[in-house]
C-alpha positions in Angstrom: 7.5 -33.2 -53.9 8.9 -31.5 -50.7 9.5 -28.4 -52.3 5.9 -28.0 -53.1 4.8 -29.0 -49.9 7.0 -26.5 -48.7 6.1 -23.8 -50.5 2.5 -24.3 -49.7 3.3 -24.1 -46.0 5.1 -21.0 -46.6 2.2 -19.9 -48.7 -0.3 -20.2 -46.0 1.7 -18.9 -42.9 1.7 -16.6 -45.2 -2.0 -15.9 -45.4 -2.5 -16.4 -41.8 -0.6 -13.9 -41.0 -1.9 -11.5 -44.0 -5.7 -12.6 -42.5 -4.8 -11.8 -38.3 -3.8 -8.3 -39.2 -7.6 -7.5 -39.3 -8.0 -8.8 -35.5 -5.1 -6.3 -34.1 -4.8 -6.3 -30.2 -6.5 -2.7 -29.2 -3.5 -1.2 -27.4 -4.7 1.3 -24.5 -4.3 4.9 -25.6 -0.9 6.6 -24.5 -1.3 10.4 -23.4 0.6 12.7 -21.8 1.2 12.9 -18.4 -1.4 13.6 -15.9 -1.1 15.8 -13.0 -1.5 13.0 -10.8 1.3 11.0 -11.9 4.6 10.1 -9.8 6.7 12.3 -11.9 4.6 15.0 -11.7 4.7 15.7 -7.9 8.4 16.6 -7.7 9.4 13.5 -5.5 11.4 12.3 -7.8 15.3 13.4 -8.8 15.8 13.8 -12.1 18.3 10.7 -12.4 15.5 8.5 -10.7 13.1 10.1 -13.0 15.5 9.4 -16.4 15.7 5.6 -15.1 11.8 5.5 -14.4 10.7 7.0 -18.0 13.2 4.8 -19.6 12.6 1.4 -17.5 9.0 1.5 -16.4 7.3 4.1 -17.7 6.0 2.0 -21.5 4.1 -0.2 -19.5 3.4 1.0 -15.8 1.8 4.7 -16.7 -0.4 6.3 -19.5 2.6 7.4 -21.7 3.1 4.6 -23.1 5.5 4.6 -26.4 4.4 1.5 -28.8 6.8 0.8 -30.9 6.5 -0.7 -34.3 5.8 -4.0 -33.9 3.1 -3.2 -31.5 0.9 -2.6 -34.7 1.7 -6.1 -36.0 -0.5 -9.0 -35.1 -0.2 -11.1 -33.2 2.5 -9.6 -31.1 -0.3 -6.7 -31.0 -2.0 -9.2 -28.9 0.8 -9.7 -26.7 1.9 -5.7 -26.0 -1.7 -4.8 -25.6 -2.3 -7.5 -22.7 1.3 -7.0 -21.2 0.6 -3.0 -20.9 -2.9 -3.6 -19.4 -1.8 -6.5 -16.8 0.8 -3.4 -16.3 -0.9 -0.9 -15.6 -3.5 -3.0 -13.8 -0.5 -4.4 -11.2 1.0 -0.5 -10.7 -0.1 2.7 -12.7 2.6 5.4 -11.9 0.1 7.7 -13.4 -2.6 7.5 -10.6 0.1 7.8 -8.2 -1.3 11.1 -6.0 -5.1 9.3 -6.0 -3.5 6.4 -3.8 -4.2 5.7 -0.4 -0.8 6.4 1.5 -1.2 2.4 2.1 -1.1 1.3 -1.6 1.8 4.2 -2.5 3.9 2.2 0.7 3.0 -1.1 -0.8 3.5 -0.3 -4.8 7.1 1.2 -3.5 7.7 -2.1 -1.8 7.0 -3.6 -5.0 9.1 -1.5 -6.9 12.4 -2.1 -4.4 11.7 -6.3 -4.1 11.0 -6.3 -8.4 13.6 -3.6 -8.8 16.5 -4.7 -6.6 16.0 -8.4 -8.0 16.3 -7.6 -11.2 12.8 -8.8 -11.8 11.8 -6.0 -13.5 11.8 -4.6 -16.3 10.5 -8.3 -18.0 13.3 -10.0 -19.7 11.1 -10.1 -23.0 10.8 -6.4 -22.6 14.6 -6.0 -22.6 15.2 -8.0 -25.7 13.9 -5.2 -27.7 14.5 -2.4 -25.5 18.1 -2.7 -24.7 18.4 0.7 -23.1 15.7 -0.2 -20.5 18.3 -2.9 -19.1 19.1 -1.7 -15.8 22.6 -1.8 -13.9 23.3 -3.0 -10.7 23.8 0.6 -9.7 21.0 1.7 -11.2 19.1 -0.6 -9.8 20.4 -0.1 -6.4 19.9 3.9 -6.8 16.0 2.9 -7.2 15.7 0.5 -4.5 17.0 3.7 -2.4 14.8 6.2 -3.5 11.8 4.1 -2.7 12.8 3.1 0.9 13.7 7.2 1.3 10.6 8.0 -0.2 8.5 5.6 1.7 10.1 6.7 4.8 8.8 10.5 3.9 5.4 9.0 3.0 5.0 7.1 6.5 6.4 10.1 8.8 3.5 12.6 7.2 0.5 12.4 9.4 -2.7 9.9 8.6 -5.2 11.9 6.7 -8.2 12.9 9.5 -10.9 10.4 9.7 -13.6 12.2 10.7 -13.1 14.7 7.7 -13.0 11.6 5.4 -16.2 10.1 7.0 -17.8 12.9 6.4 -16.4 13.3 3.0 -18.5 9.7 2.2 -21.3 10.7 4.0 -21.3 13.8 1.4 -20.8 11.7 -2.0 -23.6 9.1 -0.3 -26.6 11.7 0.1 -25.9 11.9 3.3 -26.5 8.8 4.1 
């Protein structure tokens, strides 16, 4: 009697799971990297770079790198809403369109989530063992972001007029 019960249970997780295959999560598209990404400017050393593409860069740019089970429902569903809530928070890949006020604040981000050992997600690191951070590691990051935001706020506020006028342009003049 219990077997059979059983083995219908197993026999329709079975088919559920057979069935959600056709309703896949749409994962955004990776692509190669954009001349506007962080990496691309040359303000980041190679080692900070290594730790970057390794750590951050599956879910927090456009190069994404899905592994298999990405492509099996439902955990489809989860990598496809964890990369866009990604991406949405902090998109290395947009970094040079940034106001110098969002790059200051995303590198804050990046030395509190960093330096706590917030980031990357603990889900993300069961899988991906070799995105696990060390303390040094982590500590080399959190340095390069305050150095870098340093440089960022010692270069001089882009000219106001010129960027007034630059809206008045795109508005017809307006």
């Amino acid at each position: 009697m219990i077997g059979r019960w059983l083995r219908y249970l197993f026999s329709g997780v079975v088919i559920v799971l057979i069935v959600i295959q056709f309703f896949r999560g749409e994962l955004p598209e990776p692509q190669s990297r954009p001349a506007t990404d962080l990496l691309a400017t040359g303000e980041v050393p190679e080692p900070i770079a290594s730790m970057l593409m390794t750590s951050c860069y599956d879910c927090h740019s456009v190069e994404s790198k899905y592994p298999w089970y990405s492509q099996v429902a439902p955990t489809s569903w989860l990598v496809a809403r964890d990369v866009r809530e990604a991406r949405e928070e902090m998109n290395l890949s947009e970094w040079t369109g940034l106001p110098k006020r969002k790059k200051i604040k995303t590198l804050e981000n990046i030395k509190e989530e960093v330096g706590e050992g917030e980031m990357p997600l603990p889900i993300y690191l069961t899988i991906h063992w070799d995105a696990k951070l060390s303390a040094e590691q982590r500590k080399q990051i959190v340095d390069w972001a305050s150095a870098y935001q340093d440089k960022i706020l010692s270069q001089p506020e882009p000219d106001q007029d010129n960027e007034e006028e630059d809206e008045d342009e795109e508005n017809g003049g307006v």
